[in-house]
C-alpha beads as a LAMMPS data file, in Angstrom:
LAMMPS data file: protein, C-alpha beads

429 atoms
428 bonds

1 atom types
1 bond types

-500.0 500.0 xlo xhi
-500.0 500.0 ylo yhi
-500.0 500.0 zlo zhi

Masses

1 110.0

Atoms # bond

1 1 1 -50.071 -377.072 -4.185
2 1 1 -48.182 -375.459 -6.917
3 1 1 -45.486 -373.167 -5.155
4 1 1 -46.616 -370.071 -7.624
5 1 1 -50.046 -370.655 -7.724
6 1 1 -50.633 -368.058 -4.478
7 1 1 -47.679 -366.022 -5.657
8 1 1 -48.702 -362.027 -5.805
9 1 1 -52.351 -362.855 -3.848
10 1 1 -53.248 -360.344 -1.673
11 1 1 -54.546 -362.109 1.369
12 1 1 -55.846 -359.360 4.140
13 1 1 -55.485 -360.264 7.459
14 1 1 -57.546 -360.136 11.134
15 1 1 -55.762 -360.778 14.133
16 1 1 -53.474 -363.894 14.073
17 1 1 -51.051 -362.388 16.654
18 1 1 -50.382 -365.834 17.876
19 1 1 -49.790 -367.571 14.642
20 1 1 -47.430 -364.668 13.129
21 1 1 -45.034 -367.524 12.632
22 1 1 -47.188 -369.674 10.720
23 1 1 -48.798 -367.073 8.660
24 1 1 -45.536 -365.370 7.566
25 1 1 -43.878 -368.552 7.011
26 1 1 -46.543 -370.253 4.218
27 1 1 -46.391 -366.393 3.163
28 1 1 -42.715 -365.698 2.357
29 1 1 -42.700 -369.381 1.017
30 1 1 -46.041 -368.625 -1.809
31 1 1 -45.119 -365.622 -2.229
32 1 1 -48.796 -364.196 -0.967
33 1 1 -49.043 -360.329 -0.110
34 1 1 -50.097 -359.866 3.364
35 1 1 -52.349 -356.611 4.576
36 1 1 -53.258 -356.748 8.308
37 1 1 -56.489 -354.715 9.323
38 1 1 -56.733 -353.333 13.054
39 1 1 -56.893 -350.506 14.905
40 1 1 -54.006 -351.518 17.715
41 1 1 -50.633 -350.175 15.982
42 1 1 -48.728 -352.383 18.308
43 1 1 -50.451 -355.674 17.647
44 1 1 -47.634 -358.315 16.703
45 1 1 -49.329 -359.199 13.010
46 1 1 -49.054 -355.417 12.449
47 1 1 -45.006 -355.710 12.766
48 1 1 -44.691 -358.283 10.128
49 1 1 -47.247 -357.966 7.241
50 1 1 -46.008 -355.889 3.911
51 1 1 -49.231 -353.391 4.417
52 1 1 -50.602 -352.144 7.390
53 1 1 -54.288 -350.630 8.002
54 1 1 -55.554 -349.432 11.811
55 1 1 -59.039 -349.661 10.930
56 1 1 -62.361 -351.122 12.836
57 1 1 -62.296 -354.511 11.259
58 1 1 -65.560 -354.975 12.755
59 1 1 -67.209 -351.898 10.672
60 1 1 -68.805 -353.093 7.745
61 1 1 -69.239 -349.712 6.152
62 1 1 -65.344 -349.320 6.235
63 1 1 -64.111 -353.057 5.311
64 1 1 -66.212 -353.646 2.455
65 1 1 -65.070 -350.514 0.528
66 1 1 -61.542 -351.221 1.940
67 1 1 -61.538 -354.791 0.511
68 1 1 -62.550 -353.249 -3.135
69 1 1 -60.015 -350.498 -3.084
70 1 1 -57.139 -352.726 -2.141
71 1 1 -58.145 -355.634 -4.525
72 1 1 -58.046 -358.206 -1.519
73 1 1 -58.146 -361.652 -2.928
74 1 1 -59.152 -363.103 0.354
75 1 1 -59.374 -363.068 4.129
76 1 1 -57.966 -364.551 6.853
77 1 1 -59.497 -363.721 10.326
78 1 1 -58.203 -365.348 13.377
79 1 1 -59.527 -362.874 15.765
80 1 1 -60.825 -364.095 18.954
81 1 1 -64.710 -365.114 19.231
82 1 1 -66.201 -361.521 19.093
83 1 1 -64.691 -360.154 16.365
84 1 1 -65.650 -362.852 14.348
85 1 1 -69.044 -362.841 15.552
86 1 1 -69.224 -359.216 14.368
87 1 1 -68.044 -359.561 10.740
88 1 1 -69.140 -363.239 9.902
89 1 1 -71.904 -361.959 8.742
90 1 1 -70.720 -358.953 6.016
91 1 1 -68.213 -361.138 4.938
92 1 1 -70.512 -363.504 3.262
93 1 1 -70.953 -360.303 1.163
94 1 1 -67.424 -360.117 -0.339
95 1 1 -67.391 -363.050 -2.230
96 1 1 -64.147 -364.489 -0.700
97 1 1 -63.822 -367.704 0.695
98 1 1 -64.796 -367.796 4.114
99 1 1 -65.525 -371.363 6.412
100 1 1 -68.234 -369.942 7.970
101 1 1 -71.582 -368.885 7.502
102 1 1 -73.826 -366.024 10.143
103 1 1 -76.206 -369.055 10.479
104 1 1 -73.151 -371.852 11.071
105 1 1 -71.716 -369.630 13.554
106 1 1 -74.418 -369.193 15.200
107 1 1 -75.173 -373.188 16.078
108 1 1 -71.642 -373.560 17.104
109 1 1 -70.486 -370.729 18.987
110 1 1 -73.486 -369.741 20.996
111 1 1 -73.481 -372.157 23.627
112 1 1 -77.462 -372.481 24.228
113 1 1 -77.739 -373.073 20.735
114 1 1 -75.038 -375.715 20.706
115 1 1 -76.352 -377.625 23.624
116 1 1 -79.563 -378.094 21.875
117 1 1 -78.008 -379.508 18.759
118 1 1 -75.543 -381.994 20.821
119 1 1 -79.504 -382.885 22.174
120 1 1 -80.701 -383.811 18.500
121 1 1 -77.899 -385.964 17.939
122 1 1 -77.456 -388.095 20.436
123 1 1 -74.477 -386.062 22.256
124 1 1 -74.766 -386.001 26.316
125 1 1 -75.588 -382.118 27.264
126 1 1 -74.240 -380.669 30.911
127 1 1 -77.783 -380.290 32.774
128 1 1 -78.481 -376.878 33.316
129 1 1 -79.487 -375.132 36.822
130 1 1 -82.309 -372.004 37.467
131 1 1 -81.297 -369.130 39.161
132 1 1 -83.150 -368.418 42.249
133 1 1 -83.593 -364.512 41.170
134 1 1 -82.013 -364.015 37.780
135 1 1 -81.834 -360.037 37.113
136 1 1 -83.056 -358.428 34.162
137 1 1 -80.664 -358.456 31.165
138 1 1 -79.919 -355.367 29.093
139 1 1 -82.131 -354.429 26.272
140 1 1 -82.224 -356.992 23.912
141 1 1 -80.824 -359.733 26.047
142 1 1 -83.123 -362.831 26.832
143 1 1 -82.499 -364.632 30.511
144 1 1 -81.909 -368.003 30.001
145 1 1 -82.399 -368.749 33.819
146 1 1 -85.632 -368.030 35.131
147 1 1 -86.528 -367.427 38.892
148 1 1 -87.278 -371.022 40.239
149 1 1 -86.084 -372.468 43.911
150 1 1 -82.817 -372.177 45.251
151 1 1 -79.568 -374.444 44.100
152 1 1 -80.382 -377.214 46.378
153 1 1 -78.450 -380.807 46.023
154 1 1 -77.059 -379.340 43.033
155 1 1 -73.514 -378.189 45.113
156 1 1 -71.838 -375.541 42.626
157 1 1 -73.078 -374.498 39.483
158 1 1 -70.822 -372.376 36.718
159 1 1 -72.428 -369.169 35.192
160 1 1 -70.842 -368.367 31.355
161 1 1 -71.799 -366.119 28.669
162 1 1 -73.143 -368.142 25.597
163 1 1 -70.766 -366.573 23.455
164 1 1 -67.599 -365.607 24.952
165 1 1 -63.820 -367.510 25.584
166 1 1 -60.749 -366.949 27.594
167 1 1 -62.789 -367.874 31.086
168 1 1 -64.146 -364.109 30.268
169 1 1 -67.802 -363.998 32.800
170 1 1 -67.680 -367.584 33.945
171 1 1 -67.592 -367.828 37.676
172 1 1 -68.195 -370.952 39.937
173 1 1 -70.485 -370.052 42.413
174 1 1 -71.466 -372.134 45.655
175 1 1 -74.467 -369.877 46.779
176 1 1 -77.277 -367.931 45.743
177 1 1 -75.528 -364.715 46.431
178 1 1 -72.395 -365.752 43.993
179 1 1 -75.005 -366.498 41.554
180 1 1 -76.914 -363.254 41.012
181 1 1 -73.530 -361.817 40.956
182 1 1 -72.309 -363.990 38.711
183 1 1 -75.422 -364.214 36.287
184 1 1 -74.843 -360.012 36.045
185 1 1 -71.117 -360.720 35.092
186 1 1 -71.738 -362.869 32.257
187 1 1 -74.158 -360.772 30.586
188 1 1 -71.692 -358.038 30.732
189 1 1 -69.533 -360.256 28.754
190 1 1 -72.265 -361.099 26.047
191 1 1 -72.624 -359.524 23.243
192 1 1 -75.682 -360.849 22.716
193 1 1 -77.269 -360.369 26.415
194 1 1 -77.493 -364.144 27.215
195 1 1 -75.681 -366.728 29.814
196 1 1 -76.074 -370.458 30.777
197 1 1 -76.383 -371.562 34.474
198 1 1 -75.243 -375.652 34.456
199 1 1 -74.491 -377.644 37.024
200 1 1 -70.404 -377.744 38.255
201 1 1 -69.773 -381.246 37.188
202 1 1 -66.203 -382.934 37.891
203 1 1 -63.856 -385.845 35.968
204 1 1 -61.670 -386.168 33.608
205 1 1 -60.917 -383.284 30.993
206 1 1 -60.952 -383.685 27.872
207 1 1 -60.626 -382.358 24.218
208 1 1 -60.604 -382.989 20.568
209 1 1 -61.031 -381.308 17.205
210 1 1 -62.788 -381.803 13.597
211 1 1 -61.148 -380.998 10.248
212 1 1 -63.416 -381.069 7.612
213 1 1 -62.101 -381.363 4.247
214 1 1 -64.278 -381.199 1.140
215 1 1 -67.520 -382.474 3.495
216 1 1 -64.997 -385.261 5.107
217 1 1 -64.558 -385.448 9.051
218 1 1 -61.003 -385.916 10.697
219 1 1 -59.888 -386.131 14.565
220 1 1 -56.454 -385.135 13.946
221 1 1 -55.704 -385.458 18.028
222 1 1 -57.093 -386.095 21.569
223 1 1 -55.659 -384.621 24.926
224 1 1 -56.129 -384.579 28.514
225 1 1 -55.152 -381.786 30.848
226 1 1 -53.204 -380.699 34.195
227 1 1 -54.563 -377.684 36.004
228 1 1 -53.583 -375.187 38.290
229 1 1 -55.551 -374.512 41.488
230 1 1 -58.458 -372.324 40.578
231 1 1 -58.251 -368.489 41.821
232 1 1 -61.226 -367.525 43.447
233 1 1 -64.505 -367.962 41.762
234 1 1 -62.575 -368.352 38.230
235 1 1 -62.428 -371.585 36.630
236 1 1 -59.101 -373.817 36.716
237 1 1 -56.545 -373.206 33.852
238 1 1 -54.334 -375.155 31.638
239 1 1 -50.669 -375.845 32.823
240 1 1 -50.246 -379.180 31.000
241 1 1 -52.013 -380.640 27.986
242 1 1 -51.160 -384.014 27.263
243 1 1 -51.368 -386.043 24.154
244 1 1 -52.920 -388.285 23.382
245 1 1 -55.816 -388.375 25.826
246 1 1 -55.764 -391.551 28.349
247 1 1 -59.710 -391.411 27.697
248 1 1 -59.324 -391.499 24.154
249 1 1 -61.692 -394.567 23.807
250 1 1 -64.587 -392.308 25.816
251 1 1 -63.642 -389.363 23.453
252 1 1 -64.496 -391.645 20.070
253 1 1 -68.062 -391.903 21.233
254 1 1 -68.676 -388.134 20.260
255 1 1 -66.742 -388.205 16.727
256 1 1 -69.940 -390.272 14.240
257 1 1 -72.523 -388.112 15.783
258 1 1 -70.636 -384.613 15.417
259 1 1 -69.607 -385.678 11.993
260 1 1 -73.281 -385.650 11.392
261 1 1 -74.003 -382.550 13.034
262 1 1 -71.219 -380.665 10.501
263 1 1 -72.748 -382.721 7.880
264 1 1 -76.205 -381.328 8.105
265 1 1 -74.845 -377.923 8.832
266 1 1 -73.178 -378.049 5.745
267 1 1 -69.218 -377.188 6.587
268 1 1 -67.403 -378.437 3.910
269 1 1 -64.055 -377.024 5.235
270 1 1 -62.882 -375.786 8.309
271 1 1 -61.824 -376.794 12.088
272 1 1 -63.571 -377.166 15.426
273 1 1 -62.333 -377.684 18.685
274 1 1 -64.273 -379.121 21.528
275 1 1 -63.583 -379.225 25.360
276 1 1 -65.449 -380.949 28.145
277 1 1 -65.899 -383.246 31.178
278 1 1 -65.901 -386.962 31.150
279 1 1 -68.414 -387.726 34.290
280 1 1 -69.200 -391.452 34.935
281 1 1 -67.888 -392.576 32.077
282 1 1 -69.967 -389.602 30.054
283 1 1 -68.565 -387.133 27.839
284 1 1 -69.790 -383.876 28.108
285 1 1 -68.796 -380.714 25.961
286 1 1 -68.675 -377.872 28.011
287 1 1 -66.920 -375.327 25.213
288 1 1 -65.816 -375.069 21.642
289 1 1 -64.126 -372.732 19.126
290 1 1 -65.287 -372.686 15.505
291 1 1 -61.982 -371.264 14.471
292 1 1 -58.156 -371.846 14.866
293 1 1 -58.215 -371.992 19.147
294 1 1 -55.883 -370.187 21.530
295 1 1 -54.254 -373.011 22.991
296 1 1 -52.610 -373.382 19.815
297 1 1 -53.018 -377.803 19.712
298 1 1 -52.294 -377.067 15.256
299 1 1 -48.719 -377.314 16.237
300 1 1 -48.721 -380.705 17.856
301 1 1 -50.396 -382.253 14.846
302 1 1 -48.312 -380.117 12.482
303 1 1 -45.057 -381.518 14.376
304 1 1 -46.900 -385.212 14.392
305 1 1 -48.003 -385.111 10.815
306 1 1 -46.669 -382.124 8.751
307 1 1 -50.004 -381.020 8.280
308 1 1 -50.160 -377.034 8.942
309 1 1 -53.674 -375.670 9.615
310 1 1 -52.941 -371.936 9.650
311 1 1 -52.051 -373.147 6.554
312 1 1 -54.904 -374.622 5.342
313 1 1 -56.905 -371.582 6.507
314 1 1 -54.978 -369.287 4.327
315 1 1 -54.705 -371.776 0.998
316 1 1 -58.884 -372.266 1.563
317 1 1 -58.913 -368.121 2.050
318 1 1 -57.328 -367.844 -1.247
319 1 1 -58.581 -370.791 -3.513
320 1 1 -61.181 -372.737 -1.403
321 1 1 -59.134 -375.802 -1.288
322 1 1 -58.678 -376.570 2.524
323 1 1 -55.169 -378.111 3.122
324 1 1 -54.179 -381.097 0.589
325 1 1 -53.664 -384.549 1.501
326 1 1 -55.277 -385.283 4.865
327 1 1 -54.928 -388.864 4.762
328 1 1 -52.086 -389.025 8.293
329 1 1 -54.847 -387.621 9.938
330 1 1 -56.500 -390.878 10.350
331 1 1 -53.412 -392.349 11.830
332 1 1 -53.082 -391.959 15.870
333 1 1 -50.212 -389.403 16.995
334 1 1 -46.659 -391.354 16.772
335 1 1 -44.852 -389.558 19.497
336 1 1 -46.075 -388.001 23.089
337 1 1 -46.607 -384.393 23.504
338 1 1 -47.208 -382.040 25.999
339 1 1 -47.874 -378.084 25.799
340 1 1 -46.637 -376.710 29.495
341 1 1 -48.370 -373.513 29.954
342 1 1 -46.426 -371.172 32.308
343 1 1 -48.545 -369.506 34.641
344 1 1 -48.098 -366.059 36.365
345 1 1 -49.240 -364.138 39.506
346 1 1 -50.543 -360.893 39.234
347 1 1 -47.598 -358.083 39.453
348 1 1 -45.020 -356.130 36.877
349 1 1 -42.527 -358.614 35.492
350 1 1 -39.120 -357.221 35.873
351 1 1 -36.319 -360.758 35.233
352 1 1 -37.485 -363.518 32.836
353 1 1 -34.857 -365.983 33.187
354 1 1 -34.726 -369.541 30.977
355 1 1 -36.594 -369.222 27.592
356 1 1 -33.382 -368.997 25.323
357 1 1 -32.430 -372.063 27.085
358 1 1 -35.559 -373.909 26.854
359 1 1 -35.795 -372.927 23.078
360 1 1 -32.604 -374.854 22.830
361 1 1 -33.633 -377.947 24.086
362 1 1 -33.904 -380.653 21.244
363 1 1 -36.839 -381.865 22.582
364 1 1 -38.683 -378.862 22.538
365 1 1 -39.793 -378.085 19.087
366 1 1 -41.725 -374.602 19.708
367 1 1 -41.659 -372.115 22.025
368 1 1 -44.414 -369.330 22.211
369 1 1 -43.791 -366.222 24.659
370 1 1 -46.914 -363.842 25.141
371 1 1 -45.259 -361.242 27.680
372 1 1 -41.908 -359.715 28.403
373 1 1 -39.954 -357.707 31.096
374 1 1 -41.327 -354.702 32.094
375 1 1 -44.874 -355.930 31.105
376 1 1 -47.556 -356.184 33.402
377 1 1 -49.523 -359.251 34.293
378 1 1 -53.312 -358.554 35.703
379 1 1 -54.881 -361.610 34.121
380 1 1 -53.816 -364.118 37.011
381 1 1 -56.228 -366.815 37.288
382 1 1 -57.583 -366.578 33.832
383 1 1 -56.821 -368.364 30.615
384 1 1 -54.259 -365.016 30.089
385 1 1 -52.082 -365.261 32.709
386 1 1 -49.474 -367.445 30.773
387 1 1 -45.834 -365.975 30.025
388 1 1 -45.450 -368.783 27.205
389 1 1 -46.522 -372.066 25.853
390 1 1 -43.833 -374.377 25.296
391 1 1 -44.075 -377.390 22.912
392 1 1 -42.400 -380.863 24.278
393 1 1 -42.483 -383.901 22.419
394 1 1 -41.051 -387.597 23.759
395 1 1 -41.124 -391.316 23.186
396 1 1 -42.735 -392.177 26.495
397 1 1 -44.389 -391.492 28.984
398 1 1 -41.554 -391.536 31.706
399 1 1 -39.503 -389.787 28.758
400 1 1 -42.472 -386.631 28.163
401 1 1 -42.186 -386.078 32.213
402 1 1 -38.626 -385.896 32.798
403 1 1 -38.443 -383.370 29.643
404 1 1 -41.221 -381.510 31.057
405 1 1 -39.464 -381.118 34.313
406 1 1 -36.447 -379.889 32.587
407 1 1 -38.262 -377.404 30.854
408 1 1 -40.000 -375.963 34.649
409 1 1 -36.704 -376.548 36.356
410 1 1 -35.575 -373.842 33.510
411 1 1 -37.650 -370.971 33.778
412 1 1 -37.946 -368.304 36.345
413 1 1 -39.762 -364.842 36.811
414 1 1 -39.371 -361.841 38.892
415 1 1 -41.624 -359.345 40.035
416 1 1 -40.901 -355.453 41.492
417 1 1 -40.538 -357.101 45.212
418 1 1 -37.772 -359.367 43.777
419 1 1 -40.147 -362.896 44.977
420 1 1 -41.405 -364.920 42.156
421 1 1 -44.231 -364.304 39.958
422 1 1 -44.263 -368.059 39.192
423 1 1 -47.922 -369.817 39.859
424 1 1 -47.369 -372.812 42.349
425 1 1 -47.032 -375.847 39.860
426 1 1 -49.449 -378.609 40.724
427 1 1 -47.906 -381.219 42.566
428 1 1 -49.132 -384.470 40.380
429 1 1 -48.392 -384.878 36.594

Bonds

1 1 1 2
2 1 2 3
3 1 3 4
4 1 4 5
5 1 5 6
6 1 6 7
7 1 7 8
8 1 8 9
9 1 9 10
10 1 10 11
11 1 11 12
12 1 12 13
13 1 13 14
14 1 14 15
15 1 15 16
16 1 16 17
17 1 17 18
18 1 18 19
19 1 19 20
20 1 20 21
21 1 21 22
22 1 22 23
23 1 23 24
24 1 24 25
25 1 25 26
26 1 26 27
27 1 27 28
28 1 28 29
29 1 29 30
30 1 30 31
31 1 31 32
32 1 32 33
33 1 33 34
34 1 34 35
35 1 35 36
36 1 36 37
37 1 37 38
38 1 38 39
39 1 39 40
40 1 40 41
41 1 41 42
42 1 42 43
43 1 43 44
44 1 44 45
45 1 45 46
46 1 46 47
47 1 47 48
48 1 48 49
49 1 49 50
50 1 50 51
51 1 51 52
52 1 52 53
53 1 53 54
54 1 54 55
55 1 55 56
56 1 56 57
57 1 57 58
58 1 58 59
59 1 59 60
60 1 60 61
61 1 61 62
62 1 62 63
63 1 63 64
64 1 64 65
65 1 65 66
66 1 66 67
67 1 67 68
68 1 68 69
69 1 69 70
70 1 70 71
71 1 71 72
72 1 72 73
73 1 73 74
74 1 74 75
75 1 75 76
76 1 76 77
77 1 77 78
78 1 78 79
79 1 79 80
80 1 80 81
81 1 81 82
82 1 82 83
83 1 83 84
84 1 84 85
85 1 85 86
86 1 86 87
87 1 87 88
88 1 88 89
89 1 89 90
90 1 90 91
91 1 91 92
92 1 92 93
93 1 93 94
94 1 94 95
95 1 95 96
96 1 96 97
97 1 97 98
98 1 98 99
99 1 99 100
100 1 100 101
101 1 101 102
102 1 102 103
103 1 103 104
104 1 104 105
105 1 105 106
106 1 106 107
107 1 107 108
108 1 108 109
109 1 109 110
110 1 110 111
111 1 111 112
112 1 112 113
113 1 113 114
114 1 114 115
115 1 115 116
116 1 116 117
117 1 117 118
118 1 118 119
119 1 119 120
120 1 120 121
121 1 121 122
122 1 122 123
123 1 123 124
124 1 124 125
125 1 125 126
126 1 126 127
127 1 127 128
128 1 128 129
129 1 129 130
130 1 130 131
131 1 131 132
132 1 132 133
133 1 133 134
134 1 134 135
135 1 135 136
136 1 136 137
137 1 137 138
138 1 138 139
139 1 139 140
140 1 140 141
141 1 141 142
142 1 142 143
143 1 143 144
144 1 144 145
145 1 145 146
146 1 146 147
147 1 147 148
148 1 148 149
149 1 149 150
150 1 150 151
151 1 151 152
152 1 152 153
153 1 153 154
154 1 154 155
155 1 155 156
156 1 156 157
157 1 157 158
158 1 158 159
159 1 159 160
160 1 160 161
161 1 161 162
162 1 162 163
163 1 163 164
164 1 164 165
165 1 165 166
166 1 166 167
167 1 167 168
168 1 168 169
169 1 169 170
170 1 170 171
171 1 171 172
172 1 172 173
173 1 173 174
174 1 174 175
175 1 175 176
176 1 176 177
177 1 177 178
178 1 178 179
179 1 179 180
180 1 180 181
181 1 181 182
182 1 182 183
183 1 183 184
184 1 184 185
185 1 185 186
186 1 186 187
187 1 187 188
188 1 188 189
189 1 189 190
190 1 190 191
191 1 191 192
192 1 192 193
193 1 193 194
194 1 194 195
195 1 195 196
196 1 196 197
197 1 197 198
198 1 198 199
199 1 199 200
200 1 200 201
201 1 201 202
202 1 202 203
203 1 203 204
204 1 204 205
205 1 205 206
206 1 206 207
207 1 207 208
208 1 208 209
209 1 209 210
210 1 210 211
211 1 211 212
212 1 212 213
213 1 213 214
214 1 214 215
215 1 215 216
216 1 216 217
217 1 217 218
218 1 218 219
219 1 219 220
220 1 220 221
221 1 221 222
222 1 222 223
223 1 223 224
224 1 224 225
225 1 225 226
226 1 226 227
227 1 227 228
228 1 228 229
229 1 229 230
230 1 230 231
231 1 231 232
232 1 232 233
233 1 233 234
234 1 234 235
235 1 235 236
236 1 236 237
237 1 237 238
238 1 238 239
239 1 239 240
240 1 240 241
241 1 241 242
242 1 242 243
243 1 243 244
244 1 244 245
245 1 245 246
246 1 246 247
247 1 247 248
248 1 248 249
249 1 249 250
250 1 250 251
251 1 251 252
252 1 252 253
253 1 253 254
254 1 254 255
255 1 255 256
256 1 256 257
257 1 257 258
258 1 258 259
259 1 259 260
260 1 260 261
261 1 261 262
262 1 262 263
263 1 263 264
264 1 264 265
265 1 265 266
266 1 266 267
267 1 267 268
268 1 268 269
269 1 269 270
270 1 270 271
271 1 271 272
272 1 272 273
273 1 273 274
274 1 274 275
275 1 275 276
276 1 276 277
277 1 277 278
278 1 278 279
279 1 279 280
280 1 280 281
281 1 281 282
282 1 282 283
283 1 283 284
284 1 284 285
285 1 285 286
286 1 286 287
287 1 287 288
288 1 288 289
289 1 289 290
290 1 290 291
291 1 291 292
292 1 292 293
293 1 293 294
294 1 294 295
295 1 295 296
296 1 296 297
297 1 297 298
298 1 298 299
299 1 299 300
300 1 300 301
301 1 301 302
302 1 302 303
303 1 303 304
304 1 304 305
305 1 305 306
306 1 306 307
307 1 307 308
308 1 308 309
309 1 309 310
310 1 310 311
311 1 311 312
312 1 312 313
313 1 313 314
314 1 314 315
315 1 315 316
316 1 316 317
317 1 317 318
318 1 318 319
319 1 319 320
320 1 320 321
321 1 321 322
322 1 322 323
323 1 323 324
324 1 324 325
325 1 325 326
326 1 326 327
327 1 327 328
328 1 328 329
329 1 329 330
330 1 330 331
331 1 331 332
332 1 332 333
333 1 333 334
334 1 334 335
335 1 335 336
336 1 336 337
337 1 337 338
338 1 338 339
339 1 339 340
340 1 340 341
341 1 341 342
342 1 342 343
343 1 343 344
344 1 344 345
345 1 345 346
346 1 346 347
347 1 347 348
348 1 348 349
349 1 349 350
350 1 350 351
351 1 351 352
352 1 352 353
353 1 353 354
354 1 354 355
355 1 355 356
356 1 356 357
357 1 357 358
358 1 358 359
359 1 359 360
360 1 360 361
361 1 361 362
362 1 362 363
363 1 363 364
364 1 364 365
365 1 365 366
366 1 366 367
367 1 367 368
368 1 368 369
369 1 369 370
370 1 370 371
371 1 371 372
372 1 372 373
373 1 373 374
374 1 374 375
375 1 375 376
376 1 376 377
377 1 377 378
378 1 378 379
379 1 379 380
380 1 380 381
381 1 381 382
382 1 382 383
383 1 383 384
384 1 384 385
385 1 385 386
386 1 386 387
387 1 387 388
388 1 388 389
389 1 389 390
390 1 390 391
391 1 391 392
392 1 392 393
393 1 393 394
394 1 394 395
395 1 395 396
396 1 396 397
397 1 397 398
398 1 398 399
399 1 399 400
400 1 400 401
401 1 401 402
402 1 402 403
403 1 403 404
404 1 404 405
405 1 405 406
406 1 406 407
407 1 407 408
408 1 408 409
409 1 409 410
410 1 410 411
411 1 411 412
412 1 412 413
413 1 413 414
414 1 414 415
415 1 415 416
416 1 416 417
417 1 417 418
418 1 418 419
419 1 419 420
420 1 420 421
421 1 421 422
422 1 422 423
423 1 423 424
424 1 424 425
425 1 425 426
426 1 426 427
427 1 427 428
428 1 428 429
């Protein structure tokens, strides 16, 4: 790309707190104008961007005018799932560049919805499990789990909103009584009133993405994962993910018939991640994110192969050319990575001890903090308890553990009580 051809484009701006890096960076360097749109004043975008506007984003009758009066030449939106699900549709009404349709969305991010299409093409679907006595959803929310016998040899089953991330409303339960509670829970956290009862299945995690370019496929990466030890009825989370995934082989089975899928749904540009469970040797999605995902896996490939997606987001937002040449993508990762996720108890975080240290370490090429001292953590347990994510690269795999040991051996956290806020690191990694 030209470096003037963006210069003086007004590119507004939804969310993206945890890529103000990358989007200020491909900014400053185009010279592109950026106005952020949201109604927290302390949001992190809001402390960078040249113009600043604490609206709704989600109210159509107040963006579309905005986005006229303002002479936005495009939009970037890297809000988290319900946001998006909330304006996807009026922005196909603006005329900007946008990767998604309401009707594209709406296959990939509703989980029901999803299952069914992994069904038509060939892609193994988690089996799903009936509540014993579902309760009634609010007005205009369908039960997707009708009153039929009790869990039986099923063991634990998971209860999730269709349409929600960040482990918000999913609980594991063990008995009927979890369940009801559970099934009440994740239609709280629906927007759209519905929830998915499937069976608890075990193995091997596992994830990968699609870039679509033009109406081409890519699978920039795979990964495995380390967790910590669930917190009550929550699912695990993340302290470790590890590239490339040992299952890779396993993973590769998925990539023709999703390629299809995107195909026939007609996303010419654009990324997907996908998340799941390899059980006897079977690869089954469990989640996905039709938009730039919170575990933030762009930077390894961006380290790996110079290829930015925040990047491409914003050029496609602006022009409707996704990225440029994506031809390293078909090349497997050259180095080892690993993103260490540091994990904290509940409690107020008074000493942070480490980061500047860690940031210096020349193996670590990123370094991204989400709290501070004196801020409170009440998130234990969920995908938001973690201070930072801290990027690690090596040449091995003996060489990515020792560096990743450095890095814990590094970093320390206080609470009021002076004890450490620190989640117990799993013992195996």
């Amino acid at each position: 790309m030209k470096s003037d051809e963006l210069k003086g484009k007004r590119l507004a701006v939804f969310g993206a707190n945890n890529v103000v890096d990358e989007v200020t960076d491909f900014a400053h360097r185009h010279g592109i104008v950026l106005i952020s749109v949201g109604n927290v004043p302390e949001a992190p975008i809001h402390q960078v961007t040249d113009e600043q506007y604490y609206l709704d984003c989600t109210e159509e009758a107040t963006m579309l005018p905005f986005f006229k009066e303002k002479h936005i030449d495009g939009l970037l939106s890297c809000s988290g799932e319900m946001v998006i699900r909330k304006t996807v549709g009026f922005i196909g009404k603006t005329g900007f560049h946008y990767y998604a349709t309401p009707e594209q969305w709406d296959v990939l991010m509703n989980k029901q919805h999803f299952k069914e299409a992994c069904l038509r093409y060939g892609m193994p679907a988690i089996p799903e499990v009936r509540a014993p006595q579902a309760p009634q959803p609010p007005k205009g929310g369908v039960s997707k789990c009708a009153a039929t016998p009790p869990l039986g040899g099923w063991g634990a089953v998971i209860v999730k909103p269709v349409d929600n991330g960040g482990s918000f409303g999913i609980t594991v339960c063990h008995s009927r009584t979890e369940m009801e509670e559970a099934i009440a829970k994740a239609i709280r956290h629906s927007t759209v009133g519905e929830y998915l009862c499937e069976k608890f299945i075990v193995g091997p995690y596992f994830q990968f993405e699609i870039w679509r370019q033009n109406g081409k496929s890519y699978f920039p990466y795979t990964k495995g994962r380390v967790f910590y030890d669930a917190i009550g009825t929550s699912p695990q989370q993340p302290f470790l993910d590890l590239y490339p995934s040992p299952e890779a082989d396993i993973i590769k089975r998925l990539y023709e018939p999703m390629s299809r899928l995107f195909d026939d749904l007609g996303i010419d540009n654009g990324s997907c991640m996908f998340q799941g469970i390899i059980s006897d040797g079977v690869p089954y999605i469990m989640d996905n994110a039709f938009r730039l995902s919170g575990g933030m896996d762009f930077r390894v490939v961006h380290e790996d192969k110079g290829i930015d997606l925040v990047a491409c987001y914003m050029q496609h937002a602006l022009t409707g050319q996704f990225g440029d040449d994506f031809s390293a993508l078909a090349e497997p990762l050259h180095s080892r990575y690993a993103t260490v996720c540091i994990g904290l108890k509940n409690g107020q975080i008074t000493r942070i001890k480490g980061i500047d240290e860690v940031r210096q370490l020349p193996f670590v090429y990123g370094l991204y903090q989400y709290y501070h001292e004196g801020d409170i953590m009440q998130y234990s347990g969920l995908f938001l308890q973690v201070l930072c994510r801290i990027f690690v690269r090596a040449n091995s795999r003996q060489e990515l553990q020792s560096n990743i040991n450095t890095v814990l051996g590094l970093i320390e956290v206080e609470g009021t009580d002076g004890n450490s806020l620190l989640r117990n690191y799993p013992n195996k990694y």
